[in-house]
C-alpha positions in Angstrom: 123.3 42.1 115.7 121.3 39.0 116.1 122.1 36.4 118.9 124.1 33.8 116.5 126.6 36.8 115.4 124.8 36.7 111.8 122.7 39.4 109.6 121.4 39.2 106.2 120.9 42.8 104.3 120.2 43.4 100.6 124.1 44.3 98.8 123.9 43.3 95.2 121.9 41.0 92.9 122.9 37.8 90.8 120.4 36.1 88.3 121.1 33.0 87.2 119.0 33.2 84.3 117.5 30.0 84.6 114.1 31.1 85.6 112.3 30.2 88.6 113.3 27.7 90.4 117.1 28.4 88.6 118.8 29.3 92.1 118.2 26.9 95.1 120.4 26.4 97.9 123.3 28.9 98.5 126.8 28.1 100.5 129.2 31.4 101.1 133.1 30.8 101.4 134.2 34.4 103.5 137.7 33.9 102.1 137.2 33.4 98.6 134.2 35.6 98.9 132.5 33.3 96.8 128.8 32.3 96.5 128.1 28.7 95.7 124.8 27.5 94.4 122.7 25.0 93.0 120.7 25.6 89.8 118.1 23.2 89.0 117.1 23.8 86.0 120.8 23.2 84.5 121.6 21.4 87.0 125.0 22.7 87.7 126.7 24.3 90.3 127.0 27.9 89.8 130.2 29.7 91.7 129.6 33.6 91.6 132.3 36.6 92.6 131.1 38.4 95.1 134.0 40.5 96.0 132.1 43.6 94.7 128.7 43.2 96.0 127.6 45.9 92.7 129.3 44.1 90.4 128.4 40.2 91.2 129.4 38.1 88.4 129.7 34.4 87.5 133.0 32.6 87.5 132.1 29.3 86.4 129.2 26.7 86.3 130.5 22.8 87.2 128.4 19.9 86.0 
């Protein structure tokens, strides 16, 4: 475990389907288990499920 108490490993997948650049900065709630992030090319914030880290899916975009 690194120093800070964090560690990143590969779980699951979400595309936002926006293409490069679609997906840009990321914010994770632990208790909603939630993933928050800006797309740029809609320029919307996504909010994606990721209770099940194989099953990741989009619960809403907000303008």
């Amino acid at each position: 475990m690194p120093v800070n108490g964090s560690e990143l490993r590969f779980v699951g997948r979400w595309t936002s389907g926006a293409g490069l650049g679609g997906a840009e900065i990321s914010a994770v709630d632990k208790e909603s288990k939630r993933l928050f992030v800006t797309n740029g090319t809609k320029n919307t914030i996504d909010i994606v499920d990721i209770s099940n880290p194989k099953k990741v899916k989009l619960v809403k975009s907000v303008d």
